[in-house]
N, C-alpha and C positions, 0 to 999 in steps of 0.2 A: 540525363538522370544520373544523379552520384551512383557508381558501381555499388558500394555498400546498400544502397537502400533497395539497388536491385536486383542481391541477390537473397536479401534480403526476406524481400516480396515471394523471392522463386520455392524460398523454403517454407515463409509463410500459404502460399498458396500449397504445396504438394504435402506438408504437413495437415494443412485442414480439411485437405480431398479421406487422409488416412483414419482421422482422428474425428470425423462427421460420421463416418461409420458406426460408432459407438453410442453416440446420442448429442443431437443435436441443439439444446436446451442446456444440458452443460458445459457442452463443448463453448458452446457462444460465451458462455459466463465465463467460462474459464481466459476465453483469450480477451474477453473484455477486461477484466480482472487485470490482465499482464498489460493491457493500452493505460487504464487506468491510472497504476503504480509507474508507471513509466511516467503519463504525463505530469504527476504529481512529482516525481523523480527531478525532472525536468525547472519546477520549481525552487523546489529544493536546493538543486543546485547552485541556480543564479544570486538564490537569496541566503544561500550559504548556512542553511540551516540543518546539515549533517545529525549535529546531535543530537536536534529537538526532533528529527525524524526517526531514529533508531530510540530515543525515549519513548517517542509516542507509541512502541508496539510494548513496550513494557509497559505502558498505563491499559491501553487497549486490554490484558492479557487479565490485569487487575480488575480494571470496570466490568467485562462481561464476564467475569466471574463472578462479582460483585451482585450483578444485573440478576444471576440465578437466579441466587441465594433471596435478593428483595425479593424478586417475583414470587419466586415459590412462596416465602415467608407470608407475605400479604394475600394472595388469590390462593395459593394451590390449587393453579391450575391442573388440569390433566390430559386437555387438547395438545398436543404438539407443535402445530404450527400458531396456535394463539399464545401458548406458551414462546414459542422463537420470534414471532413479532414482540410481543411483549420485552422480551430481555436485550432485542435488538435497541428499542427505543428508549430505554432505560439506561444500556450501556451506551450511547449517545451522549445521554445527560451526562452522565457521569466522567465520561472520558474527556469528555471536550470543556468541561469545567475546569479536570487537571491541566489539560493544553493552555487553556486561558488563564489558567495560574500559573505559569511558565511565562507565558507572555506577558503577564504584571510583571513579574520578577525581572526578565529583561527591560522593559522599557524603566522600571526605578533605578536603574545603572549595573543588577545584577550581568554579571559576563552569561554567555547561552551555557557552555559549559558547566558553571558552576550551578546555575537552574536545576539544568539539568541531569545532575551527579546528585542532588536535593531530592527532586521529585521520585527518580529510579531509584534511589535507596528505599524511600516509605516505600513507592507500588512494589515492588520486589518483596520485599518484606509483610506488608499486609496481603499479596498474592499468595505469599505461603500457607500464610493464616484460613484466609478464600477458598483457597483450593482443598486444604485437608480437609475443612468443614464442608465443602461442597460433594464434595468425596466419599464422606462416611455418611452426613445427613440427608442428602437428598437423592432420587430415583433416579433414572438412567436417563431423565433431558438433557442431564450434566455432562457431557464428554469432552474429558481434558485430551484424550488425544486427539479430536478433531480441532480441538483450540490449536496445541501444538506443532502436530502435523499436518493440517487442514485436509479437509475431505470432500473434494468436488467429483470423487467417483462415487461417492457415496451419497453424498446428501440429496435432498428431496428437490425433484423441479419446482415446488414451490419458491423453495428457498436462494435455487439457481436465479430462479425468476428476479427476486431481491436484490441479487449478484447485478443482475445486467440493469435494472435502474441503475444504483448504487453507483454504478461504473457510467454509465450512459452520465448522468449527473458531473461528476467528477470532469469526466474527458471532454464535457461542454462548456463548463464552467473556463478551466483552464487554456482550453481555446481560444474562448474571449476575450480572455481577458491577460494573456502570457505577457503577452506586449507592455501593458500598464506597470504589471508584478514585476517583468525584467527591468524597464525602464527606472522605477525604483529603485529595484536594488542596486543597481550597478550605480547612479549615482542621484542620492536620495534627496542631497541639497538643492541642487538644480530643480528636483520634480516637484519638490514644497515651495521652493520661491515664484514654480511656475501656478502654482495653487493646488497642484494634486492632492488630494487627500490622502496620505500616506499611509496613516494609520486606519483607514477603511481597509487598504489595502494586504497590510497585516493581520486585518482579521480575518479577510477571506482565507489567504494562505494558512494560518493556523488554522482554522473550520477545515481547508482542505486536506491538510496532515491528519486531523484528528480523523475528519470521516473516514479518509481511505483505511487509516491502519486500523479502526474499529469496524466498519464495515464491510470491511473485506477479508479476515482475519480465518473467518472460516473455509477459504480458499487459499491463502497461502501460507497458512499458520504461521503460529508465533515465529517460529525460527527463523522460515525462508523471509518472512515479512521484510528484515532490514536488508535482506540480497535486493530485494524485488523495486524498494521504495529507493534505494543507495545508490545501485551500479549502473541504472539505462540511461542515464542522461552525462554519467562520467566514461561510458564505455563510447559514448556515441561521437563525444566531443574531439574525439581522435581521428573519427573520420568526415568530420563536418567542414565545408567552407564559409557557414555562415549561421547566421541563429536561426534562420528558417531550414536550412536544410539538420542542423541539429533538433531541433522540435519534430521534422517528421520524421527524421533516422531512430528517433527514442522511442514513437509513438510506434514507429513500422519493427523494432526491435524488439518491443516488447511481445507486439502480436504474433512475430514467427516465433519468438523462445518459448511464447507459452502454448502455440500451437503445437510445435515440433514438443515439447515437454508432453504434453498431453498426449500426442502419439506414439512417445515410446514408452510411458506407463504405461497403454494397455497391452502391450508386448512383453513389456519387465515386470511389472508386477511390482510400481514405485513408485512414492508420491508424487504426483505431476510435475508440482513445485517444485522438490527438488532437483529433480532432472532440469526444469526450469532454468532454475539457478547454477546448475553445471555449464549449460550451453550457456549463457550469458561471461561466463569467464573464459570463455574460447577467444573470441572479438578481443576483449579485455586484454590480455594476453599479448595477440597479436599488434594492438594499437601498442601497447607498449613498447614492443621492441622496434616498432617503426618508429616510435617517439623517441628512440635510445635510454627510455628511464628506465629498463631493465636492468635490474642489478644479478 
């Protein structure tokens, strides 16, 4: 077994002995959450889609705040969790629309960048809008700091619940299907002459950008989002011999950063995530100077 994946495991295992203690229903969410963004990380990677990944927490950020504002506007509801389904499925809609209008934009010959420098200026810009009104006009469903800093010690097992489909989904999908997605992108002329449907393939991978960073938003908030979705697949590939041993070092890195993160919140008194995201730049770090890219 690659040493990295087993030590990997060592700290994922003795971290989720520490951090089961706490509660188990969002402990699960929480390290699923961290497989999730990882194996999504993972595609990402290969398909060199950096930007459109760190956009998509800025649409995310936009749309379920968006999502409130509809909901409330049209039901005023006043259930909480039909309320949270509700704007879940609504921010969906909404998000994955602006991904898919990004991905028009690329395939008409727009560069990813430039897309995406387009779409982050409006969501940014009408976020601000969203949010103030979300703010002053509506009851306490609306919590920008759980958008921002996400809140998996806090939030309802219902919603944990949501979490671990949500990820279950994700981390299956990509399973399946990595091999097709890699194959692609690394070189796409080959897989279309051989008849692959290439652009089926494109849309999974945007659907799965979109789900994750919307989906999951309320566990590693806005902020950590683009730590979470960016570095497990570029931190891994340093210690990898091959695309299979990098696929499970991502998937096993994600679950001990978010186990171990989640075990020292409840000792510090800090958002899971961000701890998260500290120990994820350890590895990172180190790969580095083994790489000699260290400046």
């Amino acid at each position: 077994m690659n040493m990295f994946i087993f030590l990997l495991l060592l700290i994922f295992i003795s971290s989720l002995v520490v951090a089961l203690q706490y509660d188990v229903v969002r402990v699960v969410a929480f390290v699923l959450m961290g497989i999730a963004m990882s194996s999504t990380s993972y595609i990402i990677y290969y398909k060199r889609l950096e930007f459109l990944a760190a956009e998509s927490v800025h649409i995310s950020l936009f749309s379920i705040t968006l999502a409130y504002i509809i909901v409330y506007s049209l039901t005023g509801l006043q259930n909480y969790l039909l309320y949270t389904y509700s704007v879940l499925v609504v921010a969906f809609i909404n998000g994955l629309l602006l991904i898919y209008l990004v991905a028009l934009m690329i395939k008409r010959g727009l560069s990813q960048e430039k897309a995406s420098a387009i779409v982050v200026s409006l969501t940014t810009a009408f976020s601000v809008i969203a949010i103030q009104y979300a703010l002053t006009n509506m009851p306490m469903q609306y919590s920008l700091s759980s958008i921002i800093l996400g809140e998996p010690l806090l939030m309802r097992r219902e919603e944990a619940l949501i979490g671990v489909i949500i990820s279950l989904i994700i981390v299956i999908t990509t399973s399946l299907l990595r091999r097709e997605i890699v194959n692609t992108s690394i070189d796409p002329v080959s897989a279309s002459l051989a008849g692959v449907k290439i652009s089926l393939y494109d849309f999974i991978i945007y659907t799965l950008i979109g789900v994750t960073s919307i989906g999951l938003l309320r566990f590693a908030g806005y902020v950590m989002e683009h730590v979470l979705m960016l570095l497990p697949a570029t931190i891994t590939v340093f210690y990898s011999r091959n695309m299979r041993e990098h696929y499970i070092g991502t998937l096993v890195l994600g679950a001990s950063a978010s186990a171990a993160g989640f075990a020292l919140s409840i000792y510090l008194d800090t958002p899971p995530a961000g701890l998260t995201g500290v120990l994820m730049i350890i590895p990172l770090v180190i790969g580095l100077i083994r790489e000699g890219r260290y400046d």
